[in-house]
C-alpha positions in Angstrom: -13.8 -18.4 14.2 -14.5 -20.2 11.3 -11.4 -19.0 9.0 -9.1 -20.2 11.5 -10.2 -23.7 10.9 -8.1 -25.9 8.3 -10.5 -28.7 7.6 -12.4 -26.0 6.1 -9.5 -24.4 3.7 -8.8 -28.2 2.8 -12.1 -28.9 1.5 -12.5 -25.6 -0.7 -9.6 -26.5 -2.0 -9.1 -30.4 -2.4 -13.0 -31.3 -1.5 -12.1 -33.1 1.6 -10.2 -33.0 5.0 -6.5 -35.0 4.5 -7.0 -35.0 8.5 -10.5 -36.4 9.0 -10.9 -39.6 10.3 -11.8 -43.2 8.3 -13.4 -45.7 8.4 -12.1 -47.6 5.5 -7.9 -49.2 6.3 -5.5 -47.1 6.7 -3.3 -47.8 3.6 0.7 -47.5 4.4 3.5 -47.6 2.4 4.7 -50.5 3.7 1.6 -51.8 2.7 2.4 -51.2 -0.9 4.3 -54.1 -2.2 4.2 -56.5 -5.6 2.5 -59.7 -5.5 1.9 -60.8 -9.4 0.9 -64.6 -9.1 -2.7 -65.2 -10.5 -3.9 -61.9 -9.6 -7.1 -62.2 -11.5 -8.2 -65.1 -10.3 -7.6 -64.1 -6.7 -9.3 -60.7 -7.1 -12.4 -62.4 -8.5 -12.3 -64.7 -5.5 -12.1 -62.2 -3.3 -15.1 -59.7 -4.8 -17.4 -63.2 -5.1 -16.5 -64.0 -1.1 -17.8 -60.4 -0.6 -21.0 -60.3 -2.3 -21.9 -63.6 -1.0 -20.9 -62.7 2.2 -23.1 -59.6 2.1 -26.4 -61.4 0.1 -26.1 -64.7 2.4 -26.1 -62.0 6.1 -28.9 -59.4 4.6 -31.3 -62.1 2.7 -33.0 -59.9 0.7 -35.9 -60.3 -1.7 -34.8 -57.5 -4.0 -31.5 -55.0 -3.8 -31.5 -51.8 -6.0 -27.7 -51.1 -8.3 -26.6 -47.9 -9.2 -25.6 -49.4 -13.2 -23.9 -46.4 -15.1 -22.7 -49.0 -17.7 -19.0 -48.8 -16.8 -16.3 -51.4 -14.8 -17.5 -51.2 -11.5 -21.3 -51.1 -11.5 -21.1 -53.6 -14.4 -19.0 -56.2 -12.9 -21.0 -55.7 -9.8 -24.1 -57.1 -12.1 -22.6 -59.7 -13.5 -20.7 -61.4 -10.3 -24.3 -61.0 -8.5 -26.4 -62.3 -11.4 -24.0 -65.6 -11.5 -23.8 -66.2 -7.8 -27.8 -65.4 -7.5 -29.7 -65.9 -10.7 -32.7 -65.8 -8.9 -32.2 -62.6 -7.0 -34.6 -59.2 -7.7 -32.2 -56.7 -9.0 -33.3 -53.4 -9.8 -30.9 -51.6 -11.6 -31.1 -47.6 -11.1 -29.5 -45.3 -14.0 -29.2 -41.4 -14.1 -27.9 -38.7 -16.9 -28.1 -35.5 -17.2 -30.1 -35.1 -20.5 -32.0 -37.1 -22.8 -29.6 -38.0 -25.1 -27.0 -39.2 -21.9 -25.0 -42.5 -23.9 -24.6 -44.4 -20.6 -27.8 -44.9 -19.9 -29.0 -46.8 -23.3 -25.8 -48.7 -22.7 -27.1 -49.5 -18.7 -30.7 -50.2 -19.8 -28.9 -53.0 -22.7 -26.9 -54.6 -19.8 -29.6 -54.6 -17.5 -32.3 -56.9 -19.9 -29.1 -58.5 -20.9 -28.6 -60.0 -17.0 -32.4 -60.1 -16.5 -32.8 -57.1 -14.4 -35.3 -54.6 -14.1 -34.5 -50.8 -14.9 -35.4 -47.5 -14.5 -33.8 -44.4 -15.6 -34.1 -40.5 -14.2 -32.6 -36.6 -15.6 -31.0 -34.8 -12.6 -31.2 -31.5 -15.1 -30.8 -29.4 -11.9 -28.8 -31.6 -9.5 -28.8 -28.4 -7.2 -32.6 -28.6 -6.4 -31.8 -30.5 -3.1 -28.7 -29.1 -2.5 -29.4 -27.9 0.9 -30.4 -31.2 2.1 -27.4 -32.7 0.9 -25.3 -30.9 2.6 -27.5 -30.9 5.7 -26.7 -34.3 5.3 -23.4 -34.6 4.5 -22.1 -31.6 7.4 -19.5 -29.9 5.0 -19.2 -27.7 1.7 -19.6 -30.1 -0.7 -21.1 -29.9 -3.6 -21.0 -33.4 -5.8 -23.7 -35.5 -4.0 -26.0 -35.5 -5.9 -25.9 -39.0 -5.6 -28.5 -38.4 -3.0 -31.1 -38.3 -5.6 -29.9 -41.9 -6.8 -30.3 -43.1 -3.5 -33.7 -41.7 -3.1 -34.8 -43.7 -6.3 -33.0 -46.6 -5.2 -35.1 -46.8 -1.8 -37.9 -46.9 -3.6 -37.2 -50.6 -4.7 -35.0 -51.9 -1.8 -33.0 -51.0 1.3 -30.0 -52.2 -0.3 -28.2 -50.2 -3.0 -25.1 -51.8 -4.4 -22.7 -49.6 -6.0 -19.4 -49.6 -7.9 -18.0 -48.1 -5.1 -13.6 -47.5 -4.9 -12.8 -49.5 -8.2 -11.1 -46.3 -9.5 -9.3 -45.9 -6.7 -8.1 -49.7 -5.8 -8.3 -50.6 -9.7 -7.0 -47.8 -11.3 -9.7 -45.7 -13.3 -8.7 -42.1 -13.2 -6.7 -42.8 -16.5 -6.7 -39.1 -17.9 -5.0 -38.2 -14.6 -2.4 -40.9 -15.0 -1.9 -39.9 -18.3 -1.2 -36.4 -17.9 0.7 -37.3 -14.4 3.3 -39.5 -16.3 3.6 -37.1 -19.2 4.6 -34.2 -16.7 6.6 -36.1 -14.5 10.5 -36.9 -14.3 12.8 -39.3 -12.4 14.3 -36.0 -10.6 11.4 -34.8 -9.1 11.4 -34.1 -5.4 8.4 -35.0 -3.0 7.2 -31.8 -3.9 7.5 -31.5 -7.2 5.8 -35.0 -7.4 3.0 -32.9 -4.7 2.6 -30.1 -7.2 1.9 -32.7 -10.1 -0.6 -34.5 -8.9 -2.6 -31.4 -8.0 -2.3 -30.0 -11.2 -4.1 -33.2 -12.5 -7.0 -32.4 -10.2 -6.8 -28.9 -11.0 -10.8 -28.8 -11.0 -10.8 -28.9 -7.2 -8.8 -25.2 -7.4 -8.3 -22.4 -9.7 -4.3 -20.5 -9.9 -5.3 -17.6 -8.1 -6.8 -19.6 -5.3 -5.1 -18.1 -2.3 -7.2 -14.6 -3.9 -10.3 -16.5 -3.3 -10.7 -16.2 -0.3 -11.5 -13.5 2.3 -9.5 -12.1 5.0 -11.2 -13.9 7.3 -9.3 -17.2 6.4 -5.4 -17.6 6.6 -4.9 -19.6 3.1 -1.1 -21.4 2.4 -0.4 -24.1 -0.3 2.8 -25.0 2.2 0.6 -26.2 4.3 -2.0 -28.6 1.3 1.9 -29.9 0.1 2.2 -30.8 3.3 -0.8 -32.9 4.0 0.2 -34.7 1.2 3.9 -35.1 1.9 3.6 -38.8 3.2 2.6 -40.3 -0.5 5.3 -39.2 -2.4 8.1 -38.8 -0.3 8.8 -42.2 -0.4 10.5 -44.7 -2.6 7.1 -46.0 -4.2 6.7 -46.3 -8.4 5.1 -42.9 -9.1 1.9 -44.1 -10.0 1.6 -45.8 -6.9 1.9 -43.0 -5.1 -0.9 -41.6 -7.1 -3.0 -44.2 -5.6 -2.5 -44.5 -2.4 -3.0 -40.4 -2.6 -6.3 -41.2 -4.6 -7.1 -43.7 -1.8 -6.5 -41.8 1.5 -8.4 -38.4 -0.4 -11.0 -38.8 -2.5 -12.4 -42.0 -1.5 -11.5 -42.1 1.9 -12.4 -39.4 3.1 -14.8 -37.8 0.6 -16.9 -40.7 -1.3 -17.1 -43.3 1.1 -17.8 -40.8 4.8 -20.4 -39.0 2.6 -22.0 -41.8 0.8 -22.4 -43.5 4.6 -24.2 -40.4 5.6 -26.5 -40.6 2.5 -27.4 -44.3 3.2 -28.0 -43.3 7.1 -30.2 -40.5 6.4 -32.4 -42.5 4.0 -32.8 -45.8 6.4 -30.7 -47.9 4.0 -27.3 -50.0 3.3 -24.6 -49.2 1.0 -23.2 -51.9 -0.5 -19.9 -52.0 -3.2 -18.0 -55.5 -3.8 -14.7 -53.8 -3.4 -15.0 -52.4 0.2 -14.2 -55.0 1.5 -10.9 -54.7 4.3 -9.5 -57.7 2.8 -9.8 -57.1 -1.2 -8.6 -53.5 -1.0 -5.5 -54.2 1.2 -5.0 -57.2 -1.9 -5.5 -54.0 -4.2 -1.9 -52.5 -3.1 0.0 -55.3 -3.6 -1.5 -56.1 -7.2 1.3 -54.7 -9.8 0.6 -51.9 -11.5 1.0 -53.3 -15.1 -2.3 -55.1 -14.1 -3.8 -52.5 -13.3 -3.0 -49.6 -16.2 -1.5 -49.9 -19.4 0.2 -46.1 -20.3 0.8 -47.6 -23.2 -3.1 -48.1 -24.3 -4.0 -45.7 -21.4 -6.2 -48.1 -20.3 -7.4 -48.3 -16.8 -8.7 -51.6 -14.5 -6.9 -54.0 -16.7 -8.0 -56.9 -14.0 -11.2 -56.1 -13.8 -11.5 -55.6 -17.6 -10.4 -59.3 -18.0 -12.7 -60.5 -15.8 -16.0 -58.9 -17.7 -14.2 -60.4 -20.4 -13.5 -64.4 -19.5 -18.0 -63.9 -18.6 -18.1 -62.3 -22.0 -19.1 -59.0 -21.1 -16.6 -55.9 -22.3 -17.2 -51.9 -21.5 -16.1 -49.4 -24.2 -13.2 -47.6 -22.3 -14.5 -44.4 -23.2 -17.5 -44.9 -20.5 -18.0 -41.5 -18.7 -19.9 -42.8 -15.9 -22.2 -40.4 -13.9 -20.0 -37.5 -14.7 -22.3 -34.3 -15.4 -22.2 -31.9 -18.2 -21.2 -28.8 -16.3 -21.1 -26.5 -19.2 -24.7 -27.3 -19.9 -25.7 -27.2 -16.0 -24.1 -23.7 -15.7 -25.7 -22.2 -18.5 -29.2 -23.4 -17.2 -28.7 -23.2 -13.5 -25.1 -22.4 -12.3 -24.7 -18.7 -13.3 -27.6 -18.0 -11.7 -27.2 -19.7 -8.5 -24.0 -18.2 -8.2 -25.7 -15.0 -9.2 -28.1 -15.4 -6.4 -26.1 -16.2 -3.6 -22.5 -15.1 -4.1 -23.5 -11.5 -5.6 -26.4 -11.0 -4.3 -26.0 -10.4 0.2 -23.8 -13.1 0.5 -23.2 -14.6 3.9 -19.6 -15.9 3.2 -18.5 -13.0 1.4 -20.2 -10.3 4.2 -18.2 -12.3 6.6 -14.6 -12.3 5.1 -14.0 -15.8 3.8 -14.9 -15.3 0.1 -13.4 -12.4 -1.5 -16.0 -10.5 -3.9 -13.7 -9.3 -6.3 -12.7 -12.6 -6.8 -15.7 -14.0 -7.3 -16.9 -11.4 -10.2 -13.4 -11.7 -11.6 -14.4 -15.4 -12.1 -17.7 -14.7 -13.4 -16.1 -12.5 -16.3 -13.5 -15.5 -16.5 -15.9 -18.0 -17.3 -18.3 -15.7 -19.6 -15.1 -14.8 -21.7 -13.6 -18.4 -21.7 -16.5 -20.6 -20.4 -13.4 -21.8 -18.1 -14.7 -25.1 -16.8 -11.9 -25.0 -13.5 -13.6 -21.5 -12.6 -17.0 -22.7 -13.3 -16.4 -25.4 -11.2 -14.9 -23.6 -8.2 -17.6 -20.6 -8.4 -20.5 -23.6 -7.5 -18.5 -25.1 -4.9 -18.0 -21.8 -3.6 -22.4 -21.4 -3.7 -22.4 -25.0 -2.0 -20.0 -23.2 1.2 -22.7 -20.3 0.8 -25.4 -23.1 1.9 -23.9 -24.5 4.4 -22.9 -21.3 5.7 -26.7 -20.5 6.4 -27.5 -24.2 7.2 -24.6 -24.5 10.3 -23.7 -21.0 10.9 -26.1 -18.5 10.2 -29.2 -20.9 10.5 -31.4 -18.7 8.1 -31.8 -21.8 5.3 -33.7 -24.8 5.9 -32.7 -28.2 4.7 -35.9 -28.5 2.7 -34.9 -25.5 0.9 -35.6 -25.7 -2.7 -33.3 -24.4 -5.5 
């Protein structure tokens, strides 16, 4: 049955399986330790052996980068633009209207490092949802990434992304912020548990155990206990967060996805920090070089490297971060009218309560609550796949 299955209650609720496997290093806490000594000038080391490592073994005339004008896909410019001046790089930007900031900002850096550019709106980043998840096997609904890929391969076979410096470097800073704010010395494993949740509390809504249908057996005892092993330990708190951020979301939700993305298209993925080497160096790089709470500043080492080649990024970069508000008042409400009120296959079959999801709906129409407009589309995205893996009455080439 597939309510008795707990990969599936873990990804409608954190976006991805704590139990899947990896294919990144598994990070212990033993792992974890303090080395300080010239840590910028080691990490840059490490991310140049990388990309020359990767250029020198592929050879290629031209390679496509995903440049949303923040740390990562930035420094990943400028380190390959210094060890290659004469390589072909065509850098790829996305936003989700006209007016998107990030991509003036990407098109600047790109002339700046002598790179070609092109731009693209996702306004309805659903369109293709059903091939995404055809492709990615699981009720997920943040790849649209897919579409950058698909303009990438237009250019090259190679697409080189910014790939896990928010997770080795420290980039989630609101997260830290509120994490820290929330947090005290006393707290047990699962107090420490129950923060960090609450500082991704767009993965679930407070009445999430209503969500669901009874079809599915639902208990956050058993979510605190996937997470257990990162803060019951003796680790700095933010560490914890880390390693947590690590082993989740790009472990087992970025990277395994992204993969499945390149595969699908005939084409390589490549980011200067996934490399075994530099993100086991990651964990032992002290956290005062990676965040200040004081500034609430994120990638401090990476910062100071853009800096020393005279490049900076305005900390208040979104990245390719949607406007959801705007998405659900064009497309979202409908979509969720159309397949979660409308003979719904996940609701007819007991996972998805229906009550719930019109109690949502008035939620968001009365508060324009951005948690439940969030959940109600990832709750359409387990609709799809639904009819793509279990019902088999949608085809990937579906159109939305």
């Amino acid at each position: 049955m597939i309510g008795n299955e707990p990969w599936l209650v873990d990804i409608l609720t954190l976006r991805y399986a704590p139990n899947s496997k990896i294919t990144l290093p598994s990070i212990k806490i033993s792992d974890i330790t303090s080395s300080p000594q010239d840590v910028q000038k080691i990490v840059e080391k490490k991310i140049k052996a990388n990309i020359v490592r990767f250029i020198d073994s592929r050879k290629p005339r031209r390679i496509s980068l995903a440049l949303s004008g923040g740390v990562d896909s930035m420094l990943a410019l400028v380190l390959i633009r210094e060890l290659f001046p004469d390589l072909k790089i065509q850098c790829i930007s996305f936003g989700f209207t006209p007016e998107d900031p990030d991509i003036l900002a990407a098109s600047v850096a790109a002339q700046k490092y002598n790179a070609d550019f092109e731009s693209f709106l996702l306004d309805n980043f659903y369109s293709n949802l059903p091939k995404q998840i055809s492709i990615v096997g699981e009720p997920k609904t943040n790849y649209y990434w897919y579409s950058v890929a698909e303009k990438a391969k237009q250019y090259s076979d190679i697409l080189v992304t910014g790939d896990g410096g928010d997770e080795l470097f420290a980039g989630y800073t609101f997260r830290y912020k509120a994490y820290l704010e929330a947090f005290r010395p006393e707290c047990t494993w699962l107090d420490r548990v129950k923060l960090y949740l609450n500082c991704h509390n767009r993965d679930w809504v407070d009445d999430q155990d209503e969500m669901f249908g009874p079809a599915i057996n639902f208990s956050w005892n058993s979510i605190y206990e996937n997470l257990r092993q990162f803060f019951d330990n003796s680790l700095q708190p933010l560490q914890q967060v880390c390693i947590a951020d690590y082993h989740g979301k790009l472990a087992r939700d970025w990277v395994p996805a992204h993969e499945k993305i390149y595969s699908a298209l005939g084409m390589s993925g490549f980011s200067p920090f996934l490399n075994n080497d530099l993100i086991r160096h990651s964990f032992t790089i002290p956290m005062t070089e990676k965040y200040s709470s004081m500034l609430n500043v994120g990638k401090i080492t990476l910062r100071k490297i853009l800096h020393d080649k005279n490049c900076s990024v305005d900390v208040g970069k979104r990245g390719f971060t949607p406007n959801l508000m705007m998405f659900w008042n064009n497309h979202g409400k409908g979509f969720v009218t159309q397949f979660l009120l409308d003979d719904s296959r996940v609701i007819t079959g007991g996972l998805i309560s229906k009550k719930w999801v019109q109690r949502a709906l008035e939620t968001v129409d009365k508060r324009h609550d951005i948690r439940y407009m969030n959940k109600l589309l990832h709750i359409v995205g387990f609709e799809v796949w639904y009819r793509l893996f279990v019902s088999k009455d949608m085809s990937p080439s579906t159109t939305l």
